[in-house]
N, C-alpha and C positions, 0 to 999 in steps of 0.2 A: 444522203437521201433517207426520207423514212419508210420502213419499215410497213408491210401491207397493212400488220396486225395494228400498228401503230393509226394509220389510214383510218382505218375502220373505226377505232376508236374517236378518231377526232369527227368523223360526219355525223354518228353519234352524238356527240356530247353537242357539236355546233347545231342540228338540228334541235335538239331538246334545251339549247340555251337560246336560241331565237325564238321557241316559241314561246319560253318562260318570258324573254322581253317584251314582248308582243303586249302582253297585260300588266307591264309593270311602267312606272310613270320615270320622268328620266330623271339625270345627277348637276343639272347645270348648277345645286347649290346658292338657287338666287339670281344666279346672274343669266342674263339675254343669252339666247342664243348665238346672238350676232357678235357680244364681247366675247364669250367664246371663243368661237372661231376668230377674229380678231385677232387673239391672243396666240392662236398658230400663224397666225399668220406673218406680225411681229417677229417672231421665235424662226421663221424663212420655211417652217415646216406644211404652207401652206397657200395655196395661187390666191389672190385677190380673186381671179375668177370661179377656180373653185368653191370660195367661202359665198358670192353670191348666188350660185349656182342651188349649193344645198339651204342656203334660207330662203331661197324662192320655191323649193321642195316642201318645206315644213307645211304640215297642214292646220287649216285655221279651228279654232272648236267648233262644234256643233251648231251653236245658236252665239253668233257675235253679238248678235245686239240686243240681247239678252244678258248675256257673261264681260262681253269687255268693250261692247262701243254702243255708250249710251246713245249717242245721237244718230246709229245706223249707217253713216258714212262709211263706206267700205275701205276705204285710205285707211282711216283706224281700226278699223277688223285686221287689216292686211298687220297694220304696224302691231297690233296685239300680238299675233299668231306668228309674229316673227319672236317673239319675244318667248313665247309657249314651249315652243320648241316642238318634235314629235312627238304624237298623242294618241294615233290612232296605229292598231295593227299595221293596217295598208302602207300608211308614210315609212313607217318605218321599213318594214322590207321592204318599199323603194327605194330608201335612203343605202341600204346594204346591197341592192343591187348596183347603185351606182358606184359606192364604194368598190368594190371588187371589180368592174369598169376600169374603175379609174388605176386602182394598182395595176391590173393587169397593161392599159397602155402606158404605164411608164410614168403617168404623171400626178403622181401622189404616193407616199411611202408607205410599208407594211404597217408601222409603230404609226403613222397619222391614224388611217385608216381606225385602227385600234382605240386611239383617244379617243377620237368621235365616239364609235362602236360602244365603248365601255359609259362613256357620257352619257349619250342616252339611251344609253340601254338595247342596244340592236341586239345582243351574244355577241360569241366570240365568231370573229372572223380566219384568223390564221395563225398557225400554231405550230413553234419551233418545234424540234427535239426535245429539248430541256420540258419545255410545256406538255406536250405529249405524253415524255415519259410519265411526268406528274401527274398528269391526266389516267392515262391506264391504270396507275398505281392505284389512284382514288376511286376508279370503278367496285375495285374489290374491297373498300375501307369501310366499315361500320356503317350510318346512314342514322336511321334515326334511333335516338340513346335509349339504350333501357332502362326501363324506371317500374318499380313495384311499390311504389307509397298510393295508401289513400287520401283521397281530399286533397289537400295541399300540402301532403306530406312534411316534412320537417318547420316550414315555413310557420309562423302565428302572428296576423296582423295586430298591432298593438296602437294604432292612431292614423289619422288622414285629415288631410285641411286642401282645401283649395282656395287662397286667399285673393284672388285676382280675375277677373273677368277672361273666360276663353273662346276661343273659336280660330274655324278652321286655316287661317291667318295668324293667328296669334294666341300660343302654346306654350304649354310647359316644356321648359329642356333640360339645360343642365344644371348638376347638382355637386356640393360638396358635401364637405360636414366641417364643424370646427368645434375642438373642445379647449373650453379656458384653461391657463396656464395653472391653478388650483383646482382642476378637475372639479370642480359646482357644477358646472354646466355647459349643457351640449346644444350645439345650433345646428342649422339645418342653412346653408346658402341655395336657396331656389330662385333661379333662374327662368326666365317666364316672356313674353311678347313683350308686356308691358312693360318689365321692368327688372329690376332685384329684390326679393324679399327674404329677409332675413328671421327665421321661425326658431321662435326656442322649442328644442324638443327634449327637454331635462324632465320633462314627464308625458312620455311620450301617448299616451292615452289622452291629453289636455295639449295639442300644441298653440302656440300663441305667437302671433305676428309683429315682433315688437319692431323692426324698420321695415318701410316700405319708398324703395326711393323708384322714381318714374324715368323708366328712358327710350331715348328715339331706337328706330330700327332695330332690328335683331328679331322680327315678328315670329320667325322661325329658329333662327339661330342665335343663341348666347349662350355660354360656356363661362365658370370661372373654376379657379385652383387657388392656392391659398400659398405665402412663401413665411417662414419663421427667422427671423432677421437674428444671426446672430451676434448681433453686438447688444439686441438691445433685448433680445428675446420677443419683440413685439412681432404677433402674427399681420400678417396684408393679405387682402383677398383683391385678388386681378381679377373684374368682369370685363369681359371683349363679345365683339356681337357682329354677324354680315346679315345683308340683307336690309334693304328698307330704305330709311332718310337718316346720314350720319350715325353708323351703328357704332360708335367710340368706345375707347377702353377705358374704364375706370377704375382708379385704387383704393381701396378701404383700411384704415385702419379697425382693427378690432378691438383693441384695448379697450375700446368704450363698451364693449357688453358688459353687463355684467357677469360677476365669475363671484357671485354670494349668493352662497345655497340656500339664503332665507329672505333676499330680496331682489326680485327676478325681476327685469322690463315690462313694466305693461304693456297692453294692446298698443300696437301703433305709436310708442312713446318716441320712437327714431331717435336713438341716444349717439348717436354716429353722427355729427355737426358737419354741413358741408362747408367745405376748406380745408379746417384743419383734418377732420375724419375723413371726408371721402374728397376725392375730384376728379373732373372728365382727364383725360392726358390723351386726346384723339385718338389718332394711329385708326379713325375709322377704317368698318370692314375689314377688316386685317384678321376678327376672330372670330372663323366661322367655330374653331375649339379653342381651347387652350391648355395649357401645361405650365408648371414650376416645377423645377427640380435643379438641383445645386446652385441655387444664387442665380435662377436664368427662367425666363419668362419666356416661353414658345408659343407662338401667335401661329395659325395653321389658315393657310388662306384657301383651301381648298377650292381649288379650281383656276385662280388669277395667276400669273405668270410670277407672283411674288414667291410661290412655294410655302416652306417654312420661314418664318420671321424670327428672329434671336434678337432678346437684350437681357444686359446684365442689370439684376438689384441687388445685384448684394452688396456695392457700391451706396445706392441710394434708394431704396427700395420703393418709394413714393414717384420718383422721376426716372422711370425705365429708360435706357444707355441700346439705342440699337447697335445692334453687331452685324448682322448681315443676314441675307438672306438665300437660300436656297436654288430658287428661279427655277425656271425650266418648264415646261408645261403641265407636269406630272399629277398636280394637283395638292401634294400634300394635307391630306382629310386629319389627320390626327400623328398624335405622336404619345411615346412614353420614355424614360429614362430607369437603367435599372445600373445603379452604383456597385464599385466594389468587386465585378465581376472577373474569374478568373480566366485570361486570355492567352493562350500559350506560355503560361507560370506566373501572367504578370496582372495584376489588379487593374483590370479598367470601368471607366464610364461608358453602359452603351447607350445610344439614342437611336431608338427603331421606330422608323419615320412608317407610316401606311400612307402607300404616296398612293392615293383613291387610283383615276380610270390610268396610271401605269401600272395597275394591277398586281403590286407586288411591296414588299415592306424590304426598307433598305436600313443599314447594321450601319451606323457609324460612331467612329470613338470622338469623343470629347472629354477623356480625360486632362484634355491642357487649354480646353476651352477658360477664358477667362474675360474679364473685363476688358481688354485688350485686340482680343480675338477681332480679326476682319477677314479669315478665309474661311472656308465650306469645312469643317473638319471630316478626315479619310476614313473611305466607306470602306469598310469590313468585309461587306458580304452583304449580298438579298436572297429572299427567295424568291421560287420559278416565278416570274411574268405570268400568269393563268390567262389565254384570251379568256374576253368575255366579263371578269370577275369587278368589282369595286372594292379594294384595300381598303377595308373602312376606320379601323382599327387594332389594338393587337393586347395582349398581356404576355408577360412572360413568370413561367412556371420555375422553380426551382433552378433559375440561372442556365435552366436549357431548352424547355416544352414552347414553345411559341404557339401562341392561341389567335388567330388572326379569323378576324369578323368579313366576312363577303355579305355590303350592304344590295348586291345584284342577284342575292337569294339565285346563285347557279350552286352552290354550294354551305351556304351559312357558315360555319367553323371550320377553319384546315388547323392544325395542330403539325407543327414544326420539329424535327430534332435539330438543333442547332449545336450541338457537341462537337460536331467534326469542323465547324466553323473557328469553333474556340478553341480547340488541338490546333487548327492550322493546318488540318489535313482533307477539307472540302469543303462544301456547301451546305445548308440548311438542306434536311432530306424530309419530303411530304412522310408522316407517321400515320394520320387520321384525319378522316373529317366525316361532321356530326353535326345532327340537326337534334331538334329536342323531340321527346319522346312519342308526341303525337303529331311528329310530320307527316302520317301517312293520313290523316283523318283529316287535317286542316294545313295547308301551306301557310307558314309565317316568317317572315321579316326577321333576319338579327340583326340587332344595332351598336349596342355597348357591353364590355364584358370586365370586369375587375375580379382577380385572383385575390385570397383570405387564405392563409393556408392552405391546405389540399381541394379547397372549392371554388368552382367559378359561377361568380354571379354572373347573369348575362339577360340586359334589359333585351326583350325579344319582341319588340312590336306587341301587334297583335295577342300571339301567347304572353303578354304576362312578364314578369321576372321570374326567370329559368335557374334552379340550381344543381349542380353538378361537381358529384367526386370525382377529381381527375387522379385520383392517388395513384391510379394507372392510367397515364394518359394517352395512351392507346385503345386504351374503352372508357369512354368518361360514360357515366352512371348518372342518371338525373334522380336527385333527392328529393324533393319540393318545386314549389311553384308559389308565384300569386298572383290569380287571377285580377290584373289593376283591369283592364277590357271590357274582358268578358263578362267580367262579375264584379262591378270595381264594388258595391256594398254587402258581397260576401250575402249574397241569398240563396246560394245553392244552386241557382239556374244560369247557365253558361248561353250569352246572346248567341246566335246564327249566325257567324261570319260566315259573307257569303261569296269576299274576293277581297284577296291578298292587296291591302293598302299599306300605306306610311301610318299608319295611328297604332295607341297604346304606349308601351314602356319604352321610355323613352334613353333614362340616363340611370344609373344607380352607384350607390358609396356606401362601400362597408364597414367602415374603418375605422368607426366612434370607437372609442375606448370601454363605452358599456355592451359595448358585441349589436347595439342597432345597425339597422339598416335603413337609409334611406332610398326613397325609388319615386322617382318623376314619372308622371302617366302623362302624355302629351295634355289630355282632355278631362281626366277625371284629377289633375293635382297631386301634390305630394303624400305618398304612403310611406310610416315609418313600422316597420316591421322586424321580426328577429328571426332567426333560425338556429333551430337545438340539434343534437348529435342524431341524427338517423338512423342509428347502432352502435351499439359497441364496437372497441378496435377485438379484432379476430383472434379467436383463440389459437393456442400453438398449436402447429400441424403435427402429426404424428408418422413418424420419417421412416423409410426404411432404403436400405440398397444391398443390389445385388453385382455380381459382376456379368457380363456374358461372355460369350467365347471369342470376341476379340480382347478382351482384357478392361472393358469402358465402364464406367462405372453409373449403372441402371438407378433411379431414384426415383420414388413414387410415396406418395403421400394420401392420407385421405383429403376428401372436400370440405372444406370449413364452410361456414354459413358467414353470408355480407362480404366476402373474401374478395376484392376489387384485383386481386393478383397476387403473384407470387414468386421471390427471388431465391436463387441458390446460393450461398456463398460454401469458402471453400478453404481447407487449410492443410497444410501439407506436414506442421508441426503439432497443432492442437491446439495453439494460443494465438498465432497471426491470422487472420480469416480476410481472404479478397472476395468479392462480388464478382463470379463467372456467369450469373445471366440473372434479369430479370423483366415485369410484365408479364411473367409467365401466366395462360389463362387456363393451362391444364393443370394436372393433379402427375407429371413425369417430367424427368429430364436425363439424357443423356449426357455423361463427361466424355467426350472422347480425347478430354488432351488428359485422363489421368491414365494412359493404360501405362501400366507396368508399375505405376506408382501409387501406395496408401496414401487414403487420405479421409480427413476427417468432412462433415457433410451437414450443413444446419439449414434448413428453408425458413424463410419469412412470407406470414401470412400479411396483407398490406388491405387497407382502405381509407379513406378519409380521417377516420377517427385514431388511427396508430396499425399497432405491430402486432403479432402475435410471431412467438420467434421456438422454432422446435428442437429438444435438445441435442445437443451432437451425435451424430452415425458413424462409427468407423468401419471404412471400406477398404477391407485390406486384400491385397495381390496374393492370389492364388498358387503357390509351386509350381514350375514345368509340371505336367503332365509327364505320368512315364509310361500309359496307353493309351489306347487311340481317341481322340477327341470325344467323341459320341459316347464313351464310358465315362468320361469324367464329369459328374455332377457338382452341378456352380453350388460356390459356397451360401451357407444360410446368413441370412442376412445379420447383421450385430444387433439390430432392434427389429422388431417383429409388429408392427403396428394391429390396432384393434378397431376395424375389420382391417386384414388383410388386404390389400390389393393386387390384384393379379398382377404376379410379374412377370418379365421379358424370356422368351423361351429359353430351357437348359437346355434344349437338345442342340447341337449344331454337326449338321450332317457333313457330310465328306464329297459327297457326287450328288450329281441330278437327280432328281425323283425317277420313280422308275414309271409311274403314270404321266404320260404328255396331256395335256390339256387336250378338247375339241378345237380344232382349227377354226380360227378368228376369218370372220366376213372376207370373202374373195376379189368384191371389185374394188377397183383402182380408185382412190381419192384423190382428189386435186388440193393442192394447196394453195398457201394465199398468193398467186400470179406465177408462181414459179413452177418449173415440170418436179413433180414429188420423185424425191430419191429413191432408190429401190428398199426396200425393205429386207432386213436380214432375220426373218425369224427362223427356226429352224423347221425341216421338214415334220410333221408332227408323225410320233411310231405310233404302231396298231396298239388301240388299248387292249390290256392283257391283263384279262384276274385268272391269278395262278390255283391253282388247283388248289381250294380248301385243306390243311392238313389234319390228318385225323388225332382226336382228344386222345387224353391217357387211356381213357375207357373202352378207345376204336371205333368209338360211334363219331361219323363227319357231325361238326358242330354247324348250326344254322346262321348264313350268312345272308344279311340281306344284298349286298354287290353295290352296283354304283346306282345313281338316284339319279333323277333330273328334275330341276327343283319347278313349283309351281307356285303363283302369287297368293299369298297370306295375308288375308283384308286385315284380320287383327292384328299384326305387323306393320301391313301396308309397305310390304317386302316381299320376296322370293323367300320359300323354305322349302326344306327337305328335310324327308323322315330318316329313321336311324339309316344308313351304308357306309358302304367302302368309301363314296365320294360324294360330291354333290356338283350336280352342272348346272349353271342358272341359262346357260342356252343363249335366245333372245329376245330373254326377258328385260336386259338391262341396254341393249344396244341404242344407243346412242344417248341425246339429253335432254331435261326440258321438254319441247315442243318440238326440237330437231332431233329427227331420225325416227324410229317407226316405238321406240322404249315407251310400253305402256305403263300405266299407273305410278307413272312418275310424281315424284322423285326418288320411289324405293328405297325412302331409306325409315328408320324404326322411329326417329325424334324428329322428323317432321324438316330434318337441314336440306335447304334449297336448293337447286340446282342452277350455274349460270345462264342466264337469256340469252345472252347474246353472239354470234357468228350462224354457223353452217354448219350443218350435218357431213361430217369427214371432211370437213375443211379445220374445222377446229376439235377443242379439245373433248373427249367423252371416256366414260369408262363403260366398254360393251361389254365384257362377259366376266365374269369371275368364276373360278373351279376351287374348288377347295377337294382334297382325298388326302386319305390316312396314307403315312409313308411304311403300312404293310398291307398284305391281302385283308385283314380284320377289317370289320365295321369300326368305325371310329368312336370313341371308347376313351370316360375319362383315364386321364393322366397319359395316354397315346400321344404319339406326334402327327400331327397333321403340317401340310404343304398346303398351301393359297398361291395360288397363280390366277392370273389376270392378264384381260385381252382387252385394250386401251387403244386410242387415238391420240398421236399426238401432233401437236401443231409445228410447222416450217419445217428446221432441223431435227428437235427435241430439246434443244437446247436450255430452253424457258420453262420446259416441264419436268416437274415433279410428281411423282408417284407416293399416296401413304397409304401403308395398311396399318387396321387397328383390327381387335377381336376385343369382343366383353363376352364376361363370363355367366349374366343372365342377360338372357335378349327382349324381355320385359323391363328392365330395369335397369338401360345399358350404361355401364360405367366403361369407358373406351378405354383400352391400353395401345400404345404405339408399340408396333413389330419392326419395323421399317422404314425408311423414305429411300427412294432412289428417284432418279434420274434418265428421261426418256433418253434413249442412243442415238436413235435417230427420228425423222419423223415418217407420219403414217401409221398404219397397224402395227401394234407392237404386241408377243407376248413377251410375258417376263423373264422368261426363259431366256429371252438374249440382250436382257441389260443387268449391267454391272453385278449385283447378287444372286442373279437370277430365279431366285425366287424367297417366297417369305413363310418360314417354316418354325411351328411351336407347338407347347405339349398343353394339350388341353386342361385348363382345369377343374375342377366341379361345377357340375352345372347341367342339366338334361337338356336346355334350350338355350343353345349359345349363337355368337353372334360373331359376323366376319364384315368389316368395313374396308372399300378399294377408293379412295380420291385423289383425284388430279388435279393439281393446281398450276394455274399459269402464274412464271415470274415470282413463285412464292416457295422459295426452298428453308421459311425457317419451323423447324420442327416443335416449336412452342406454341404455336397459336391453336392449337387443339383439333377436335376428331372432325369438328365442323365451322371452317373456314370459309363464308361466302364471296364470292367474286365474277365476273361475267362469263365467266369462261370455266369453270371449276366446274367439275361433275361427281360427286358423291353416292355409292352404292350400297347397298348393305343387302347381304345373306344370312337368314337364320336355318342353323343345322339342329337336329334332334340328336344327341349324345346319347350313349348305350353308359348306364351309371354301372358303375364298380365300388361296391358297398367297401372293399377293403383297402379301396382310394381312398387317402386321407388330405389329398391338396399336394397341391405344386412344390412345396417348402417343403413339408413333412414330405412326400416322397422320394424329393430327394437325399432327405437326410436316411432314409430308413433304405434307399438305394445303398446307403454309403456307408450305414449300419453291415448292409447284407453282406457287400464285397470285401469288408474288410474282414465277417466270419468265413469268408471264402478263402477271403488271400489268409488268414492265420490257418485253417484247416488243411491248408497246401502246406503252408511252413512247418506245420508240424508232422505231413506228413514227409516232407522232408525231412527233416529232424529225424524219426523214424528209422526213415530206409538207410539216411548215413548211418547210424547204432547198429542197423540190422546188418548192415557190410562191412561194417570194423571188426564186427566179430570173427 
């Protein structure tokens, strides 16, 4: 059963993905409505009566005799709008009301229900576990990509043709590119309504149309890819086309272009002879896309009962050899192959199929696929089924990042780790998903996306061609743009979209040999454009580590600039180094598997453009202790970075603080349907400031005592002036919009707080207390105790707890103190889970800074001080420090601590030394 939290989640995303469908046109791909369903029907996953049931539902357009029945006979309105499919809001949530009817009495399946659903575009209807999970995950995943370029940042348009008559029938599509065997010259394979046009763009400033051949069908859809024959070395281009009157597959030979740099085709010379150059080889509709890869031509029939289509050329590369086909209803919208890949130790072939409204991309090997082959070859592994979404297409990243296109705009990009797939040890696990930079200003369409190295090009409708450093592909970073839409002649003024359509960019290829780019605009034609480095690769970090008092080895680094992320690696000898984490987006990390053992320590700075690698740190293991914890000051670090960064507290106490927090909110919270567990926090003791002790001089020194803090517009936080402690009270009680927490989100840099659940139903961070762990005012290089009064959701089980402090609170650089783990759920203070509380020595600073977040479901300590998620609540207190002119910092204090004790401990030995002499006598 699922889970309440889970619940909540899905009526969420299913309300906000019907209403996105509401306005979005459907996926029939060409074909009736009525083959459609048909085609379920066929397949037994569908009653005859059902199927005329819901094409008697469909609504007809607005003005039939007008748009589709010239002579006003309403027989042919009917027979048009059967064809249309649903068009308007209304139909459609009547169509999903009947769907969810019809599962619930028994007669129609969840997975039908969902074809339909994702077809044309209802949202998502119902949602596994598996989905679910996925679903919650991506609530808290990125959104839309950051991006700091002006204009069209990296991007610079270098030439545009539109060679062929357009309109809203018949369009620019797909594109390749081909360069000749002597590198002379590069072409441009444009695909179009009307036809195939073959464009030199060997000077891309000048391109020039030298074939033009005319074909039926494909007004919307045609696709080619290109195969390299190796016996003869001769290239083939396969155009395939659905939609229309006979949309047939044609093969090309290319040898006939020319490949001499000093005598180019002219305009329109068509040096491609039909016969021997090119010829039809049917196999109509079959290519709504296309693919080549290893000697094998993948026809993708998106939406017909054919699935993907398989034949071999590498046999006979002019007369494709079917092999077999797919089936099933699923759609099969696109495919890709990526050779060579390493599968539990063994090199394979994968084909990751984006089977459209089954909403999910499925892994299969064909490494022994051949000329031969007549079975389905065995599926590997897919990712989650997403109600709702359309598999549109996919790329894959460095042999593991899976980049998958959602053409149902519920999501646009999810990004895969598909690792544990390849181990053999699970499933593709959802990492990210991300829209381009200005989704919040304009919703737009993804459509096609192709990987170049650490960048992904991605035709994006509407916006343009989208690019993006995935060097961490957990935060893809947009570089450039080019506005083909908006601005297709580059004037500066960006048109009004004023609702989310099918128009704009449509296809793109990166992959010429001279670094061009081509990019298909549905309506404005082919743009050949390039893109240059965006920055430099990162310079080295400059590393330091410390130990703390469990033995783990603390690392902190300063912030590079452009710096897309950040890996640790690690070595135990000084010359073998393994990779223990990476992605990192903070400036820390903790080793907890080096305790007890040295070891050497190197970060890498990571972006698109390369590496920046810092030189080695050695963290070496400290001696037993031979007094009590809290005397022994953590060793200085082996490199000393320029600045400094605050590091992890030397103090580590022995027992409880002796100050209890204020007692956390007293009524009873419900949680999600279940009676809430009792809470174990402890009785809170009477606060007690001990009696001031008097100075050397006998005069009582002035203490300010404990504080309660009050809201700091120029913060836009709670602060407190110099004391003993600081209470923020309830000022931070609850989240967002839930609970009564004013001037939310309290926190200093502006990090969001979740929207979504209920006030003590779900997650919030209500009070935070910070006091010095003596009667003194808090006072650099003093130890301070942070304790926190939190909510947490169900068990606690899902919740995580992090404190960070920075050391200016104008200027906050976060360090991590902590992560624990809620114990139970409800009110909680910290006091009675697992550490019980988060305790460090201040370091220079008169306005410093104390951060409390809670994150749902998210216990990895690398994703830095500001994590957003629906559910995540983030707080932050600024304290007024009392400066100590003969503080010299954290580092230096403790070496000059360790300076002192050791004139201590020699002035004791020699007075030992001493008294034996003096008693020998």
């Amino acid at each position: 059963m699922l889970s309440i939290r889970l619940w909540y989640t899905v009526a969420a995303l299913s309300v906000m993905g019907a209403a996105i469908a509401m306005e979005m046109e459907d996926m029939l791909m060409g074909q009736t409505l009525d083959s459609f369903l048909s085609g379920l029907v066929l397949h037994e996953q569908l009653s005859e009566e059902h199927k005329l049931e819901i094409v008697n539902m469909a609504s007809p357009p607005t003005d039939a005799t007008s748009d589709g029945d010239i002579d006003g006979d309403s027989s042919n309105a009917k027979e048009h709008y059967r064809d249309q499919g649903f068009t308007t809001a209304e139909s459609k949530e009547l169509l999903r009301d009947y769907l969810y009817n019809t599962v619930n009495d028994g007669s129609m399946g969840e997975e039908t229900a969902e074809a339909i659903a994702s077809t044309l575009n209802l949202g998502g209807l119902y949602f596994t576990e598996e989905m679910v999970e996925s679903l919650a995950l991506m609530q808290g995943l990125n959104g839309a990509a950051s991006a700091d370029y002006q204009g069209e940042g990296n991007m610079h348009r270098l030439g545009r043709i539109s060679p062929v008559p357009l309109s809203q029938w018949s369009i620019t599509n797909g594109i390749w590119g081909y360069a000749t065997p002597n590198g002379a010259r590069e072409y441009a394979l444009m695909c179009a309504g009307p036809g195939l046009s073959i464009v030199d763009v060997t000077d891309a400033a000048k391109p020039v149309r030298v074939q033009f051949t005319p074909m039926s069908g494909g007004g919307i859809w045609r696709d080619v890819c290109t195969h390299v024959d190796e016996a003869s070395g001769t290239t083939y281009a396969y155009v395939a086309a659905q939609g229309g009157s006979n949309p047939s597959l044609f093969v090309y030979n290319l040898s006939y272009l020319s490949d001499d740099p000093n005598k180019p085709n002219v305009k329109d010379s068509n040096p491609i002879p039909l016969g021997e150059g090119y010829s039809n080889r049917g196999q109509a509709g079959f290519g709504h896309t296309v693919n080549c890869a290893r000697g094998l031509l993948f026809l993708h029939t998106a939406g017909t009962t054919h699935g993907c289509r398989v034949y071999d050329i590498k046999e006979n590369p002019t007369q494709p050899k079917f092999l077999f086909h797919t089936g099933g209803t699923g759609g099969c919208h696109d495919s890709m192959v990526q050779t060579n890949v390493d599968v539990e130790g063994e090199a394979k072939d994968l084909w990751i199929i984006s089977e459209a409204y089954s909403r999910t991309d499925n892994i299969r090997d064909i490494t022994n696929v051949n000329s031969e082959t007549k079975m389905v070859p065995p599926l590997l592994g897919r990712t989650p089924s997403i109600s709702g979404i359309y598999a549109h297409s996919s790329a894959l990243y460095n042999d593991r990042y899976l980049f998958q296109t959602d053409e149902n705009n519920r999501h646009d990009i999810c990004v895969y780790d598909i690792g544990n797939l390849m181990q053999g040890t699970g499933s593709p696990q959802l990492i990210s998903r991300f829209q381009y930079s200005e989704h919040n200003s304009m919703n737009a369409l993804t459509h096609n996306g192709f990987i170049r190295g650490n960048y992904y090009f991605n035709a994006y409708y509407q916006a343009g061609l989208r690019v993006f450093d995935i060097s961490n592909p957990y935060y893809a970073h947009e570089v450039g743009k080019v506005e083909t839409y908006r601005d297709p002649f580059q004037t500066g003024k960006l048109i009004n979209v004023k609702k989310t359509e099918y128009k704009g960019s449509w296809n793109v290829y990166p992959y010429l040999p001279s670094g061009n780019i081509l990019v298909n605009d549905m309506y404005h034609g082919l743009f050949i454009v390039a893109a240059s480095a965006p920055y430099d690769p990162p310079e080295p970090p400059i590393l330091s580590a410390e130990r703390d008092g469990g033995g783990n080895a603390n690392l902190s680094w300063n912030v590079g600039i452009n710096v897309r992320g950040y890996s640790v690696i690690r070595s135990f000898d000084g010359s073998t180094y393994a990779k223990i984490a990476e992605h990192i987006m903070g400036n820390s990390f903790l080793d907890n598997d080096a305790q007890g053992k040295s070891a050497f320590y190197k970060v890498i700075a990571v972006n698109g453009e390369g590496e920046g690698t810092s030189v080695p740190v050695y963290s070496e293991v400290t001696p037993e202790p031979t007094r009590a914890p809290t005397q022994v000051p953590t060793p200085l670090p082996t490199h000393v970075p320029t600045p400094l960064p605050t590091p992890l507290p030397t103090h580590v106490p022995t027992d409880l603080p002796t100050h209890v927090p204020t007692p956390l909110p007293t009524h009873v919270p419900t949680t999600h349907g279940a009676t809430p567990e009792p809470t174990h926090a402890l009785t809170p003791a009477p606060t007690h400031v001990p009696t001031p002790e008097p100075t050397s001089g006998g005069v009582t020194s002035a203490r300010a005592g404990p504080q309660t803090a009050s809201y700091n517009p120029t913060f836009g936080a709670p602060s407190c002036s110099i004391g003993s402690s600081c209470d923020s009270k309830s000022l931070l009680d609850g989240r967002h919009n839930l609970g009564p927490e004013p001037n939310q989100p309290n926190t200093l840099d502006g990090c969001l707080d979740g929207k979504s659940g209920a006030y003590h139903r779900d997650e919030s961070v209500d009070a935070i207390f910070i006091s010095s762990d003596s009667s003194d005012d808090m006072m650099e290089g003093s130890t301070i105790t942070v304790n926190a009064g939190v909510f947490c959701w169900g068990n606690g089980s899902k919740d995580f707890i992090y404190f960070f402090h920075a050391a200016d609170a104008s200027n906050p650089n976060w360090t991590l103190m902590k992560r624990v783990q809620c114990a139970s759920g409800g009110n909680q203070s910290l006091s009675d889970i697992q550490t019980k509380y988060a305790s460090y020595d201040l370091p220079k600073g008169a306005l410093q800074a104390v951060r409390v977040s809670i994150r749902y479901e998210n216990g990895d300590p690398n994703l830095g001080p500001c994590f957003s998620g629906n559910y995540n609540d983030t707080d932050d207190v600024v304290i007024q420090v009392k400066e100590d002119p003969s503080f010299l910092g954290t580092a230096v204090a403790v070496e000059a601590k360790k300076v002192e004790d050791d004139k201590k401990k020699n002035k004791r030995a020699n007075a030992k030394k001493q008294l034996r002499k003096n008693s020998s006598r």
